[in-house]
C-alpha positions in Angstrom: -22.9 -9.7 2.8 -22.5 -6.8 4.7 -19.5 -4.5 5.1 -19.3 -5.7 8.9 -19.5 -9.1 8.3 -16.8 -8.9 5.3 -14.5 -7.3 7.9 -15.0 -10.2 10.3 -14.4 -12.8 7.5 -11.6 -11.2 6.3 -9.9 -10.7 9.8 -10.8 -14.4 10.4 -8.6 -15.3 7.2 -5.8 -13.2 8.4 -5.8 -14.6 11.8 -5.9 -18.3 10.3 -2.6 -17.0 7.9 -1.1 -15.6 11.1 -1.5 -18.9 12.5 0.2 -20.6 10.0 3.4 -19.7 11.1 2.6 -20.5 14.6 2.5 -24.0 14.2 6.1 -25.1 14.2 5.6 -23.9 17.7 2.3 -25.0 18.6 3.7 -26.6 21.9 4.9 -23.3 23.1 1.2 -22.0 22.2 -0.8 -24.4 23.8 2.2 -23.7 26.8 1.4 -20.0 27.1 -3.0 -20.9 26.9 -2.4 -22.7 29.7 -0.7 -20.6 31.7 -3.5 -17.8 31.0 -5.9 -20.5 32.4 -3.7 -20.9 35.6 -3.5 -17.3 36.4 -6.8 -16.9 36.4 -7.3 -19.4 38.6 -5.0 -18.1 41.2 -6.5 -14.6 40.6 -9.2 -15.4 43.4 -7.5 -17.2 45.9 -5.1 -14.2 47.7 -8.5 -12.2 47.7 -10.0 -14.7 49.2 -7.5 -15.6 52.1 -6.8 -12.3 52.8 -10.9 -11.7 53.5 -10.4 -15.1 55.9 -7.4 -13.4 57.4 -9.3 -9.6 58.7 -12.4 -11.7 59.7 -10.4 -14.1 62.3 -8.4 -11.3 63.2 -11.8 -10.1 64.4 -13.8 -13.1 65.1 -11.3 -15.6 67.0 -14.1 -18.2 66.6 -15.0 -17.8 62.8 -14.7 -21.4 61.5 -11.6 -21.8 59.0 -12.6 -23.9 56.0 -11.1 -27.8 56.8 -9.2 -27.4 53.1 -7.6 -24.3 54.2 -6.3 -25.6 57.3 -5.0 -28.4 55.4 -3.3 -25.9 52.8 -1.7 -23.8 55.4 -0.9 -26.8 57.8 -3.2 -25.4 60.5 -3.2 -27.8 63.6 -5.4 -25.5 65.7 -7.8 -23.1 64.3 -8.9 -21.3 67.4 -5.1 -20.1 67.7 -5.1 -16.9 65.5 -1.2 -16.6 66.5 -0.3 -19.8 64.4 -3.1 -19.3 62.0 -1.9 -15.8 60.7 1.5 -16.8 60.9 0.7 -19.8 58.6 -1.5 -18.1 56.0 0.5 -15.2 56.0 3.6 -17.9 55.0 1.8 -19.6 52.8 0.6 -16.0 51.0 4.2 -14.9 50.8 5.0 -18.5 48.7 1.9 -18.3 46.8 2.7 -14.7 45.5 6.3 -15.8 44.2 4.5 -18.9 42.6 2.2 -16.8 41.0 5.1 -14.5 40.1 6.8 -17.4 38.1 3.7 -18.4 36.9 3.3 -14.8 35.5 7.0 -14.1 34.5 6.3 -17.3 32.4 3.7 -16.4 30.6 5.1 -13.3 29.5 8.4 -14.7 28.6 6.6 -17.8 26.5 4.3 -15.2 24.3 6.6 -12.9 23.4 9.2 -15.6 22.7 6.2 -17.2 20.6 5.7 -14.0 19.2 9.5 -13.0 18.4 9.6 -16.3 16.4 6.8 -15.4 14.9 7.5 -12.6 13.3 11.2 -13.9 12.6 9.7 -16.6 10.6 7.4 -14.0 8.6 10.2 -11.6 7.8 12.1 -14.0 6.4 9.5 -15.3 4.3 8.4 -11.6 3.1 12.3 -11.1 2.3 12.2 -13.7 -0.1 9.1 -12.7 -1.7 10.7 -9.3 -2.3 14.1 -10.4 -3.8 11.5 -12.7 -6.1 9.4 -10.3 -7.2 9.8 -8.7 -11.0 11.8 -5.8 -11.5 9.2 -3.9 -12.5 7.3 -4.3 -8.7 9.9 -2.2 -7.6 9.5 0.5 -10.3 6.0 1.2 -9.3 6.0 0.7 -5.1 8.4 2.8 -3.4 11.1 1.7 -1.3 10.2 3.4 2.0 6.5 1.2 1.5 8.3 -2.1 1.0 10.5 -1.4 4.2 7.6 -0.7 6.1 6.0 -3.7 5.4 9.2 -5.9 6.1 9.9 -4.0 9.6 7.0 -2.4 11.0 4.3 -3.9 9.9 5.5 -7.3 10.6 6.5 -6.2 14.3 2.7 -5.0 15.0 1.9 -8.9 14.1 4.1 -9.8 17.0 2.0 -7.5 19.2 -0.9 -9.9 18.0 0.8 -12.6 20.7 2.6 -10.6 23.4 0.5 -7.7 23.8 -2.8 -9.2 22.0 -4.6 -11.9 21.5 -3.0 -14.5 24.1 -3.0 -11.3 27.1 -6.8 -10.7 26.3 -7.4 -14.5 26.7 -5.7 -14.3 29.8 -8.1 -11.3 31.3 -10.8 -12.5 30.1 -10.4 -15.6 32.0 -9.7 -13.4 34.8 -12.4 -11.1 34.7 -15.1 -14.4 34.4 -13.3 -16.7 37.2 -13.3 -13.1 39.6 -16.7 -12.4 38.8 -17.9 -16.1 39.7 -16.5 -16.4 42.8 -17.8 -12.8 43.8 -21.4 -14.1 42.8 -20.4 -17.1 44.8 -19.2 -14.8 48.0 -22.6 -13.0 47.7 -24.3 -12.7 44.9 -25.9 -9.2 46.3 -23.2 -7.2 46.8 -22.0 -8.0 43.4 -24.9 -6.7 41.7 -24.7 -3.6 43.8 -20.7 -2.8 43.2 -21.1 -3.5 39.3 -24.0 -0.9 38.7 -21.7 1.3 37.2 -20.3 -1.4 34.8 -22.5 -0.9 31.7 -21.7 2.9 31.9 -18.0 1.3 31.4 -18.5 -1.4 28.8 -19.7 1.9 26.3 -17.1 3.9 27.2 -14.4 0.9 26.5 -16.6 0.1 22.7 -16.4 4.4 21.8 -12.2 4.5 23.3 -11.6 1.6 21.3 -13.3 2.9 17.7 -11.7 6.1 18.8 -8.1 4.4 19.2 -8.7 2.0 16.0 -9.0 5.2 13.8 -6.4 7.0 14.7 -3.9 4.1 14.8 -4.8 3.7 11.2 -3.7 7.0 10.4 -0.6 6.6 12.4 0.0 3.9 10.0 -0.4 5.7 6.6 1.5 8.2 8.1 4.4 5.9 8.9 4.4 4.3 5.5 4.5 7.6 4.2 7.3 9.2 6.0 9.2 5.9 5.5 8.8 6.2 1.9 9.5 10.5 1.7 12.9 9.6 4.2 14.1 6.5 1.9 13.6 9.1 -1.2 15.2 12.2 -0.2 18.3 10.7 1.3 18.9 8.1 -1.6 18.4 11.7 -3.7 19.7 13.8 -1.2 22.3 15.2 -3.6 20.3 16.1 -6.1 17.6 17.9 -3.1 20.9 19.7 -2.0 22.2 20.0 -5.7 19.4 22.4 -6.6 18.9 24.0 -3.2 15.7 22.4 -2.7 16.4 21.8 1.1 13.4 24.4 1.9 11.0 23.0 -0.1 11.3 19.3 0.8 11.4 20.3 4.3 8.2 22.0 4.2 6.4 18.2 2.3 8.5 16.7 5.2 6.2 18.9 7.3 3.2 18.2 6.3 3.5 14.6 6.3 5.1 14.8 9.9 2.0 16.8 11.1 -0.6 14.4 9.9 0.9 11.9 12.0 1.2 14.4 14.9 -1.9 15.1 14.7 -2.8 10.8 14.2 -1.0 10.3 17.6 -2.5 13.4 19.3 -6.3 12.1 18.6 -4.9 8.7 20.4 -3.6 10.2 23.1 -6.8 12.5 23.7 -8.4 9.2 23.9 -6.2 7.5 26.8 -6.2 10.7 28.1 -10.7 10.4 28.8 -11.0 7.1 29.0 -8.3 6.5 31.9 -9.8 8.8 34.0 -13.6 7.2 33.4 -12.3 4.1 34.3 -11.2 5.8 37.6 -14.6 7.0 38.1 -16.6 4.2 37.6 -14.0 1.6 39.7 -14.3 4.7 42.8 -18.1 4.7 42.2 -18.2 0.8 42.5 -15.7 0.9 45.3 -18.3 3.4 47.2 -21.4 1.5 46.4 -19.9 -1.4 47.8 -18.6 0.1 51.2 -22.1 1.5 51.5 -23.9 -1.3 51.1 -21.7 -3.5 53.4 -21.7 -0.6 56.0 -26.0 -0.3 55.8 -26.0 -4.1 56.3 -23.2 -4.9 58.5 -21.6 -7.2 56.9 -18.1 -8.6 57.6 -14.8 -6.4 57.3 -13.3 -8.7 55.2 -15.8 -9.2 52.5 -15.5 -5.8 52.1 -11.6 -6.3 51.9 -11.7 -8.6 49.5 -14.6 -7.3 47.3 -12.3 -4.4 46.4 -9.6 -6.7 45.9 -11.8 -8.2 43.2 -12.9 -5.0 41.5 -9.5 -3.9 41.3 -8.9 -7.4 39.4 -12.0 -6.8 37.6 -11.1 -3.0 36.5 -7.6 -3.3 35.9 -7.2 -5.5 33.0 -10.5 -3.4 31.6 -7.9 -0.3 31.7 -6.1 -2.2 29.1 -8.5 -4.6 27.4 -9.6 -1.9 25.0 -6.2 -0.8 24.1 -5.6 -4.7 23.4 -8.5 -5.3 20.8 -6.9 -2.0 19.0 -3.4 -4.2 19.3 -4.7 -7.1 17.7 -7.0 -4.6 15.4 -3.9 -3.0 14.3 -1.8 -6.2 13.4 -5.0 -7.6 11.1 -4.2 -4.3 9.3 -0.1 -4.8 9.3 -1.0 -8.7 8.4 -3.4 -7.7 5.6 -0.9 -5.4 4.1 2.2 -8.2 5.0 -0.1 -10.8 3.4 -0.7 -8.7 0.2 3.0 -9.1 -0.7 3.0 -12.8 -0.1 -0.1 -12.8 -2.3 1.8 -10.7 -5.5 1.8 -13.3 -8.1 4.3 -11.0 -10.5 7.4 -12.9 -9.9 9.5 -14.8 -12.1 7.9 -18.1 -12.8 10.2 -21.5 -12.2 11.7 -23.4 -15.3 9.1 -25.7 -17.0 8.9 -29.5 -15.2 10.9 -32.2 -17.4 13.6 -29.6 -18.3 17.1 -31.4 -17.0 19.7 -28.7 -17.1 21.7 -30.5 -13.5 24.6 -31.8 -16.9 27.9 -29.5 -16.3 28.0 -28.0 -19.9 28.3 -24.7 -20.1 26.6 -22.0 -21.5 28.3 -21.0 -25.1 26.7 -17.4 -25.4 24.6 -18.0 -29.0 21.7 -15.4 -28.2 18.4 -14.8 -30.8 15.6 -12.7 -30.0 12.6 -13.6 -32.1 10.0 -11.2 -33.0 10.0 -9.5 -29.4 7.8 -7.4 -27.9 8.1 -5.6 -24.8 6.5 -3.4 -22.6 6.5 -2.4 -19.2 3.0 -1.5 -19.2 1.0 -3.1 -21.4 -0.3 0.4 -23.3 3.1 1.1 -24.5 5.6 -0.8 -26.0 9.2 0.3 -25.8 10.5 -2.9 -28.1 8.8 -3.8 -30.9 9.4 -7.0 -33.7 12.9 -7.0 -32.4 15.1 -10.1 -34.3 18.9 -10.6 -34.2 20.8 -13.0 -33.8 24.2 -13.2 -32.2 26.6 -16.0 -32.3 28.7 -17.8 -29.2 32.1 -15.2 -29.3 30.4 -12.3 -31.1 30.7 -8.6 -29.9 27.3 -7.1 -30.3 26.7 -3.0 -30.0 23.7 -1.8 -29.2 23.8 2.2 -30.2 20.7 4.5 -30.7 19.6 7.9 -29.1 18.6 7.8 -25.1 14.8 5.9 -24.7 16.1 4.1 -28.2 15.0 0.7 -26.2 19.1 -0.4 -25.5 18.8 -0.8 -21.8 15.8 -2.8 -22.0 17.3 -5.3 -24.3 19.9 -6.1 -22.2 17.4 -6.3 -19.3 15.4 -9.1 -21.2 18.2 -11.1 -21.7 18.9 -12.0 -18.1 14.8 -12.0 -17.4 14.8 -8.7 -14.8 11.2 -8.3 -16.7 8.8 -10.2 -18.6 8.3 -10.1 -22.5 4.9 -9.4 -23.9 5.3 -11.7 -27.5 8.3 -13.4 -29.0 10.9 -15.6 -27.6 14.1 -14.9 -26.5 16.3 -18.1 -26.9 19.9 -18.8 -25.6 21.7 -21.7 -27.4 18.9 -22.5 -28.6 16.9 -23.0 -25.6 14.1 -20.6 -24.3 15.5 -18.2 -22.0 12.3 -19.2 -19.5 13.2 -22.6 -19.4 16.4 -22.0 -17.6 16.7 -22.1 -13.7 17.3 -18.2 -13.1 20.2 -18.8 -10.7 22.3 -20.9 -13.8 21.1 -18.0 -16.4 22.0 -15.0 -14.3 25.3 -17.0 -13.6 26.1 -17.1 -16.9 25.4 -13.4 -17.9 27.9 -10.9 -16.7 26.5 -7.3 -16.0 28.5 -4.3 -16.0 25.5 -1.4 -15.3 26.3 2.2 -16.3 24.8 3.4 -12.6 26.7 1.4 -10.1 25.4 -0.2 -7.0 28.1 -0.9 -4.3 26.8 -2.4 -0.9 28.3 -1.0 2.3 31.1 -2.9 3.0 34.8 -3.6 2.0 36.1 -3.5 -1.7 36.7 -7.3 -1.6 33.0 -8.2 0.0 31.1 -6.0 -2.9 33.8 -7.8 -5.8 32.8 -11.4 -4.7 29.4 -10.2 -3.3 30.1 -12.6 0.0 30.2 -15.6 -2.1 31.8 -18.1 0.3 32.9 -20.0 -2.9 35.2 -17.3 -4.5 38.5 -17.0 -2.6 40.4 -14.0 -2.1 43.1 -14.8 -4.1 40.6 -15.3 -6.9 39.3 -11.7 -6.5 43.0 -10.3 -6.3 43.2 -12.1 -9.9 40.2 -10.6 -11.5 41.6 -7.0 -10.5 45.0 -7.6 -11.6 43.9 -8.3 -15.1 42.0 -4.7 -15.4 44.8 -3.4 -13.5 43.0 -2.2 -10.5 44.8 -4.1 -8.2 47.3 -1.3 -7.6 44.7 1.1 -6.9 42.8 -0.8 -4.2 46.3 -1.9 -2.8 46.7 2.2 -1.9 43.1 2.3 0.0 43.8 2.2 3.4 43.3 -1.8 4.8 43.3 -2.6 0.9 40.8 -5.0 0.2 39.7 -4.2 3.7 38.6 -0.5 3.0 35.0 0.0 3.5 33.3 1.4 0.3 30.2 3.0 2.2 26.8 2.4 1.0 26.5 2.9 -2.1 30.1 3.3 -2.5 29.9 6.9 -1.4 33.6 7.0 -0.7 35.2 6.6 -4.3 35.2 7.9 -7.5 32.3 6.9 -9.8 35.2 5.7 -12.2 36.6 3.5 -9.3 33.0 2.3 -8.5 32.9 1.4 -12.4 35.8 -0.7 -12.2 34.9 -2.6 -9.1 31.5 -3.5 -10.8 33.8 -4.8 -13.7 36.3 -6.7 -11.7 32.8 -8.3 -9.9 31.7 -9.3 -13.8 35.2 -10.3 -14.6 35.2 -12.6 -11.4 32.5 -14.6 -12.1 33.8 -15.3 -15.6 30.1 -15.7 -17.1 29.5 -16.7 -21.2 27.5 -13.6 -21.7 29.3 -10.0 -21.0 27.1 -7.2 -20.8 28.6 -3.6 -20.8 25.5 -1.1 -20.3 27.6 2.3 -21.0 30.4 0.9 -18.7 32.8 3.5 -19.7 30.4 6.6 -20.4 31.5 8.5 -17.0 35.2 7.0 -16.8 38.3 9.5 -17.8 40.2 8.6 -20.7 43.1 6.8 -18.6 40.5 4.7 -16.4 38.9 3.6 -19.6 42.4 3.0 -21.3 42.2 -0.3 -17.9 39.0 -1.3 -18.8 39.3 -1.1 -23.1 42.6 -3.5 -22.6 40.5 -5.5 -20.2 37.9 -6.0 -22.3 40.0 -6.7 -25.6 40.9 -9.6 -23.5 37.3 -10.9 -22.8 35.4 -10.6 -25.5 38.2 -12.6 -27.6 36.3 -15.9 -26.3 33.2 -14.4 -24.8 29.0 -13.1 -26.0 29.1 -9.9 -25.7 26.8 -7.1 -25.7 27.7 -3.8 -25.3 25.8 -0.5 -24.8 28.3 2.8 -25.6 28.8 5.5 -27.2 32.5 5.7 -27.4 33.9 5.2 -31.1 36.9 2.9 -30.2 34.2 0.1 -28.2 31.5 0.3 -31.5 34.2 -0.2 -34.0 35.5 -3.6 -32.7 31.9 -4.6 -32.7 31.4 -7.7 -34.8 27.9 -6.7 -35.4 25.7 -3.0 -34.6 22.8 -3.2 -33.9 20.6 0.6 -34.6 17.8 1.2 -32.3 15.2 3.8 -32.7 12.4 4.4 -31.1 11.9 0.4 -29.6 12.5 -0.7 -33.5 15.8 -1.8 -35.1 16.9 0.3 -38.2 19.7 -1.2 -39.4 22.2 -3.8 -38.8 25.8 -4.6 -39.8 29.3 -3.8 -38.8 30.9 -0.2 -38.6 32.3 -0.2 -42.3 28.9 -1.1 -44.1 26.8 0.8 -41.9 28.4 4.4 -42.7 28.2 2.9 -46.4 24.3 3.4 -45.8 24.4 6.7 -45.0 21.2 6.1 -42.5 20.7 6.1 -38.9 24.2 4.9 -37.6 25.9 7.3 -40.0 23.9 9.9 -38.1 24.7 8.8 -34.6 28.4 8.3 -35.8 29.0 11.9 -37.0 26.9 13.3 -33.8 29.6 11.0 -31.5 32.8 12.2 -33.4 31.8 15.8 -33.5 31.3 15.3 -29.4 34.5 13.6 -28.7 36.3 16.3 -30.8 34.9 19.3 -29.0 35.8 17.6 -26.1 39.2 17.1 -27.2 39.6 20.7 -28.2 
């Protein structure tokens, strides 16, 4: 099969997927279809009576068609008074017809196309929010907005600047040109000599177009993705005075699709003015001819009438195909994000966990292995187990493999071998919504959403009341604090939580954990950037939790390791040792290491 013919299979695929979405309004379709077919039916008629009109004007006894004087309730055709009066009335009411018959059509495709795309986003959405963790590690941000926004708008040209529009002057175009051949075939031939000369220039203007839109689009994608970067990162760009240098990639990127645009416009810019050219040649072919053989005034009349119906939508036809072109591209790269099959898979059929018993917290990894690609592992043979209650620590140097065991647990990424098992039950055969629910996650970077301190502690549950979230904060003592903001529980945080301390933003995360009272407590570092009186709240805070709670914690503060029922030593993706503080430094290995490293820190700090 041939590259072409690939293309057209493809696009025919991706028109069919488009498709799909439009059948839940497939009466609104077949609605705007028909009123394409109806416009192009009254395309010929004003033409038409206007040509009647300037040859009784000028021939009192021209014979009126019996169906027109029925139309315009004509009781006397030899009186050119009434008879003008008449059609002219009759024009003026079908014009406004026609103009509702128009504003219609419009209206209906872009509705149609508006629900469309409405429909789409919402399924891409959910596709993203399902996808594995580590799809967002390797596809930036900026590329995934794109595909959600703009590419799934240029699909919506497909219907109200597209597909159903070109099916509309097409219909035009053919109908015009019939009843021209059916005026007189002659003079049509004659007026459309130049029209070859314009079907080549449309096919060159539309490649031309085609190629350059596809470059617009990269570019797009691309300075979507470098804008999304730098001003998530824009403190570190400003941090190391790097403003110059980013600028100056920003300026590349920014040119190419300058200079994308600029090859379209040069392209408009020709081909507008050839159609000029050719509709001014036609439109002088056709006065000469009807001048050399006499022929009525209002042929004439109405044969440029019909080349300007005949032109006009060719202005734009071209232009059109490159709309529908473009959103085959937008839908191939929309579709491709449907198609990613890395998400997390549903629990196995037959498992029944609807029963209201709760999740204890008894955790075991067995023999996992885990990498997040598949060349290099960062866990390997891990085994430990961890009973309902237990405080677990996970301490090694940074890259040790900590983080990652934590992010196993609550299935952010996929394991390679082994099993990680939860009471006993495979952590996979578990609905994600009632595992997640049950694992508390308190992250050592911390994500607030832009919004009020009470909307990012509940995370616009509708479930959890207020008075619930006042609750959580007064048992780490944080209630005070946000009771100072201004609006309280109001305050906006800001995205990102731009607006507080990283210490406050730490406790809000922990007040959010806290809320949703969850078997499983995860502290990943929670009090690594917190002063010693912030983490004084949180320490009592958690004496209180992990009393009757699984937890697993991630620090490297002495006081949080040495209330640890169990520590587990991580190096290099492996474990090294395991037991509580007292027999570990008994060893003298790994955790003796790390301990002395940690004291001799805290104690230059101190001093």
């Amino acid at each position: 099969m041939s590259d072409t013919s690939k293309k057209k299979a493809l696009d025919i695929s991706l028109m069919k997927r488009v498709f799909h979405f439009v059948k839940p309004y497939r009466s609104f379709f077949i609605a705007s279809l028909t009123l394409a077919i109806v416009m192009a039916i009254f395309a010929p008629v004003r033409p038409y009576l206007i040509q009647l009109t300037v040859n009784k004007s000028i021939h009192n006894n021209l014979s009126i068609p019996h169906w027109i004087q029925q139309i315009i309730f004509l009781k006397n055709s030899n009186d050119i008074f009434s008879f003008i009066v008449n059609i002219t009335i009759f024009q003026i009411i079908f014009l406004l017809v026609e103009s509702a018959v128009r504003f219609a059509f419009t209206f209906i495709t872009s509705w149609l196309g508006q629900n469309v795309v409405k429909d789409l986003r919402v399924t891409v959405y959910e596709k993203v929010v399902s996808l594995n963790l580590s799809q967002f590690d390797k596809t930036p941000i900026g590329t995934l907005t794109t595909r959600t926004i703009n590419d799934i708008e240029s699909i919506n040209d497909i219907f109200s600047d597209g597909l159903i529009p070109i099916v509309a002057d097409l219909l035009t175009i053919v109908i015009t040109l019939a009843t021209m051949i059916w005026m007189d075939w002659r003079v049509t031939l004659v007026s459309l000599i130049p029209f070859p000369f314009l079907i080549v220039a449309t096919y060159y203007f539309k490649e031309s177009v085609n190629k350059s839109f596809m470059t617009v689009r990269n570019a797009v994608a691309a300075l979507n993705a470098f804008v999304q970067e730098h001003l998530t990162g824009m403190h570190i760009v400003q941090a190391f005075a790097a403003e110059d240098r980013e600028l100056a990639k920003f300026n590349v990127i920014n040119k190419e699709h300058r200079n994308a645009n600029i090859k379209a416009i040069f392209a408009y810019s020709v081909f507008f003015p050839v159609v000029e050219l050719v509709l001014a040649i036609s439109t002088g072919l056709l006065v000469w001819w009807v001048a050399d053989k006499k022929l009525d005034a209002g042929l004439l009349v109405a044969f440029i009438l019909y080349l300007n119906q005949i032109f006009r939508p060719l202005r734009v036809i071209a232009d059109k195909f490159n709309v529908i072109q473009m959103g085959m591209i937008a839908a191939e790269r929309v579709f491709k994000v449907l198609d990613n099959e890395d998400v997390l898979p549903p629990a196995p059929k037959g498992e029944n966990f609807e029963s209201p018993v709760k999740i204890q917290g008894q955790i075991s990894f067995d023999k996992v292995w885990f990498a997040y690609n598949e060349e290099h592992y960062v866990l390997k043979d891990i085994s430990f187990d961890v009973k309902a209650g237990e405080t677990v620590a996970l301490v090694g140097h940074t890259g040790s493999g900590k983080t990652s065991v934590i992010s196993l647990l609550n299935r952010l990424y996929h394991i390679q071998k082994g099993a990680i098992n939860i009471d006993g039950v495979n952590i996979e055969s578990y609905p994600i919504e009632k595992l997640r629910s049950s694992i508390g996650v308190v992250l050592q970077d911390v994500f607030l959403f832009s919004g009020s301190v009470l909307d990012n502690i509940t995370l616009r549950n509708p479930l959890i009341s207020k008075q619930a979230a006042i609750d959580a904060c007064k048992m780490i003592d944080l209630h005070d604090f946000i009771m100072q903001l201004p609006g309280d529980y109001d305050y906006n945080v800001m995205e990102r939580g731009s607006t507080l301390s990283l210490g406050q933003r730490q406790l809000i995360s922990f007040a959010r954990a806290l809320l949703y009272n969850p078997a499983i407590l995860i502290l990943d570092e929670a009090t690594s950037s917190i002063d010693t009186e912030s983490e004084l709240l949180i320490q009592k805070a958690i004496d209180t939790l992990i009393a009757d709670r699984t937890s697993i914690v991630i620090a490297h503060r002495l006081s949080t390791i040495r209330k640890a029922n169990k520590i587990i030593v991580l190096d290099k993706g492996e474990i090294k040792e395991i037991g509580n503080h007292e027999e570990l430094l008994a060893l003298g290995g790994f955790y003796s290491k790390l301990h002395e490293m940690s004291y001799d820190k805290q104690q230059n700090v101190v001093s």
